[in-house]
C-alpha positions, -999 to +999 in steps of 0.1 A: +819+059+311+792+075+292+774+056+265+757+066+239+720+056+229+710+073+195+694+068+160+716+094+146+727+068+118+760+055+116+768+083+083+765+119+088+782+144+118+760+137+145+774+117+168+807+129+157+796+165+170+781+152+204+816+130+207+830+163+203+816+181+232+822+156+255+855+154+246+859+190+253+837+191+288+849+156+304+881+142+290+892+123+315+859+104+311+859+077+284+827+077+254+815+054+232+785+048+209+763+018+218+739+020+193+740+051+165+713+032+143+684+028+172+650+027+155+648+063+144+624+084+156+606+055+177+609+056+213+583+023+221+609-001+203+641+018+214+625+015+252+627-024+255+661-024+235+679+002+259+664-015+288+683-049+278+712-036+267+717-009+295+726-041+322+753-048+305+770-017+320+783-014+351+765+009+378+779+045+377+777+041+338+759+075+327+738+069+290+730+097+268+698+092+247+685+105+219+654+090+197+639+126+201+609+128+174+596+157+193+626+178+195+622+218+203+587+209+213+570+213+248+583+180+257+609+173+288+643+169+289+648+143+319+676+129+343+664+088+350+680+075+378+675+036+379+697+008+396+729+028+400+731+037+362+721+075+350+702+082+320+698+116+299+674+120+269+639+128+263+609+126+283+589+105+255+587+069+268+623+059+263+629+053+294+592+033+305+614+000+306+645+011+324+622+028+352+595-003+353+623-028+359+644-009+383+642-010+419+637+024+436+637+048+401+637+086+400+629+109+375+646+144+369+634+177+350+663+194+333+662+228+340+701+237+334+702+253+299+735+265+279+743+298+267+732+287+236+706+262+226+693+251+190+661+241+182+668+206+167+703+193+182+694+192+222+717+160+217+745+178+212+733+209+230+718+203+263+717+164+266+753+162+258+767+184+287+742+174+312+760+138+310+793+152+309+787+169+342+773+138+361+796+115+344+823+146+360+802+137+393+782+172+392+748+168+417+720+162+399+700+190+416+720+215+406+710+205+366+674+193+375+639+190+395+630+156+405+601+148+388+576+122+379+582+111+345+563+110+317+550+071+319+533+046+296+511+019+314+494+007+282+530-010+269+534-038+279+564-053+300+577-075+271+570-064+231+562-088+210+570-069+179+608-070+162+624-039+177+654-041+155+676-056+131+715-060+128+741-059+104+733-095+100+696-095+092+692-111+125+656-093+140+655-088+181+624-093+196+610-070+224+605-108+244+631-111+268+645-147+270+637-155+309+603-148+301+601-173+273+589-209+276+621-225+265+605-250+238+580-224+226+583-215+194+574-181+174+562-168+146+567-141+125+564-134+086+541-163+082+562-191+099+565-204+129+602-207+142+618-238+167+642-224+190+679-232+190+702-229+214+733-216+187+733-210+152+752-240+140+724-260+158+701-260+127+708-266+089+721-236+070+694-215+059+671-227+082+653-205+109+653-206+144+655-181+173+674-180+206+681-159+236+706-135+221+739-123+250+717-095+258+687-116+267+665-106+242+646-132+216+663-132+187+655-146+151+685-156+125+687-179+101+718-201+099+742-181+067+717-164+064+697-131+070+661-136+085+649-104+079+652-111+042+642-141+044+608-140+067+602-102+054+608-085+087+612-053+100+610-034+134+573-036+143+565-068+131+544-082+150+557-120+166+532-147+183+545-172+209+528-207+198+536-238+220 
């Protein structure tokens, strides 16, 4: 299948449009939207959140991506190749966390271009049909260069900053769970938070976080919303006390 990976927003015709032309260049292949509300225009936090959420998909699963601040610029348009899974967006740090945790990664340049190209929609215009035609099982040298991508050694291999926040008000952490001492506790907005293993483990309205289905570190509050409530956002900074 080919997901979708995008902070278009989950109003407006974008992902509607890219839909569209996959739809029209690989029918037979089946599309969805993942995430349409990534952080926008912030590929750090959208790195360690596509990274967790992309091993949820089987191997052969080809992911469009698009948190593209620098659109129409001099920046790359790249093919990731990284533990059986295929990945098409920009060349920008989104995909530092997929290609530090995989195996045996390779990076693409793609030098394929359609008849016509806009300056500010490569989503719909180029990154769109690139993953139609390897989800259509097109060879990837016939669209691209292998490369070595753009990389990021500063970042660090877990974030501990909020990366983003759900229809809930619960706030995902950058931390991923195996990582975590289990009794540790963190803090953010001010307070320091106990673990939980489930939401109706604490009193309603109380704090806590947990290793969300994804494996990230997640906060919630119990009926509640914790982003409200400790006054988070993405890029809050999160400690890890004892």
């Amino acid at each position: 299948m080919i997901v979708l990976f995008t902070d278009f927003g989950l109003a407006g015709p974008y992902t509607g449009q890219v839909l569209a032309v996959l739809q029209r260049a690989a029918a037979e292949v089946p599309a969805l939207s993942l995430f349409a509300d990534a952080p926008a225009g912030e590929p750090r936090p959208c790195a360690y959140l596509l990274a967790a959420y992309a091993m949820w998909f089987e191997p052969g699963t080809v992911f469009l991506c698009v948190v593209d601040p620098g659109v129409g610029s001099a920046r790359r348009a790249l093919i990731v190749e990284a533990d059986g899974r295929r990945y098409v967006g920009p060349d920008n740090g989104l995909f530092e966390s997929v290609l530090r945790r995989a195996a045996r990664p390779l990076a693409y340049e793609i030098t394929w271009r359609p008849p016509s190209l806009s300056a500010s929609f490569h989503g719909r215009d180029l990154f769109a049909p690139v993953a139609a035609r390897l989800a259509r099982g097109e060879d990837v040298a016939s669209l691209a260069r292998e490369v070595a991508a753009l990389r990021f050694p500063g970042w660090p291999d877990d974030l501990a900053e909020i990366v983003y926040i759900d229809h809930y008000g619960n706030a995902l952490t950058g931390l991923r769970g195996a990582c975590m001492p289990p009794a540790a506790r963190l803090v953010a907005g001010g307070q320091a938070i106990a673990p939980a293993a489930t939401f109706a483990a604490v009193a309603e309205g109380e704090p806590f976080w947990y290793v969300n289905s994804n494996g990230l570190a997640e906060i919630a509050v119990n009926r509640g919303r914790a982003d409200r409530r400790l006054g988070l956002a993405v890029g809050t900074a999160v400690e890890i006390a004892p």
